[in-house]
C-alpha positions in Angstrom: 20.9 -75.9 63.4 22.3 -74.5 66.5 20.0 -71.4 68.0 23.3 -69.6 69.8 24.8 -69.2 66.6 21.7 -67.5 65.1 21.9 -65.7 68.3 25.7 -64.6 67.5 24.7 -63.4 64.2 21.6 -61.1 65.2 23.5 -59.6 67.9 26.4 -59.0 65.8 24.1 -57.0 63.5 23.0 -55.4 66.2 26.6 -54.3 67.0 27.2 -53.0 63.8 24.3 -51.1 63.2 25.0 -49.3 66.7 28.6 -48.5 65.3 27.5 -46.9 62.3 24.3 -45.1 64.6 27.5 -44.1 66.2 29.6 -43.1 63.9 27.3 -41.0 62.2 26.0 -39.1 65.9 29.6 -37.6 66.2 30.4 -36.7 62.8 27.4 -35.2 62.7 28.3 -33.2 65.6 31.4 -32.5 64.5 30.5 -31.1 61.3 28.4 -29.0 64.1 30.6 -28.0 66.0 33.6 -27.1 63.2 31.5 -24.8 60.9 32.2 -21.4 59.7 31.0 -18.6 60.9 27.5 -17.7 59.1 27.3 -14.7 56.9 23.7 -13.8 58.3 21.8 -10.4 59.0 18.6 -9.9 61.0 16.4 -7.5 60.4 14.3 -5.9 62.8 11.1 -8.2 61.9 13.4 -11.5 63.1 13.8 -9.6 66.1 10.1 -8.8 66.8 9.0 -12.4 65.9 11.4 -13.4 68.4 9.5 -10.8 71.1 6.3 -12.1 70.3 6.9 -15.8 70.8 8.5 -14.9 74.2 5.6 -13.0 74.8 2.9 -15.9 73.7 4.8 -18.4 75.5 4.8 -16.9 79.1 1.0 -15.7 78.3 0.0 -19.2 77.1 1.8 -20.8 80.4 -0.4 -18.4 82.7 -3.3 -19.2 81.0 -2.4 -23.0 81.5 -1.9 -22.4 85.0 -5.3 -20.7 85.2 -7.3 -23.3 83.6 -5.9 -25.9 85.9 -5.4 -23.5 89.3 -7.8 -26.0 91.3 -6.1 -28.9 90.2 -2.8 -27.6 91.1 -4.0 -25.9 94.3 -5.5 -29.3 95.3 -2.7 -31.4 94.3 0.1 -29.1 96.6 -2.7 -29.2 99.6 -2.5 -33.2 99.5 0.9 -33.2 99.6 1.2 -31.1 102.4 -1.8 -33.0 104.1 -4.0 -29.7 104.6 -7.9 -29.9 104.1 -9.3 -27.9 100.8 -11.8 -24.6 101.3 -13.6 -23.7 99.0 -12.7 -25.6 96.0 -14.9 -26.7 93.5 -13.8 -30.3 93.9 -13.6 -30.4 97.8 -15.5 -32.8 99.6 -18.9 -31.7 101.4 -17.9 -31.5 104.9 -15.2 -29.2 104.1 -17.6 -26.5 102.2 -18.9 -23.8 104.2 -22.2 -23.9 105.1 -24.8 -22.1 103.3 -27.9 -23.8 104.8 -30.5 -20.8 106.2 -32.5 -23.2 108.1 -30.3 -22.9 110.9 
């Protein structure tokens, strides 16, 4: 039993199954793209569901942005090589001082 003629056989399957993958991808996408125009009416609440997902997804993204400020704010400052001030995750020597012994 010769293993190269196994071989031929699997990746013949293989060929086959990614001609009928493709096959079905574009008449899918024909179907798609050659369909009749759609009948439809949207009322005013489609409209104001619409406004409040665009209004939840920028507020959700600046409250991402706000939980992870220091992160982000640290991450650009070692990119650009620049010490961090201030931040909670900064090393001590770059903290200000707030010894009173002095």
């Amino acid at each position: 039993m010769k293993k190269s003629g196994n071989r031929a056989k699997y990746s013949t399957h293989q060929d086959d199954i990614m001609k009928n993958q493709s096959l079905t991808f574009f008449l899918a996408l024909t179907g798609l793209t050659y369909s009749q125009s759609a009948a439809a009416y949207l009322d005013p609440g489609a409209g104001s569901l619409m406004l409040q997902m665009l209004v939840a997804g920028i507020l959700g993204g600046l409250y991402t942005i706000k939980l992870y400020w220091y992160r982000l704010k640290a991450y650009v400052d070692r990119l650009f090589d620049r010490e961090i001030e201030g931040s909670p995750n900064a090393p001590d020597d770059v903290l200000p001082d707030t010894d009173d012994n002095k």
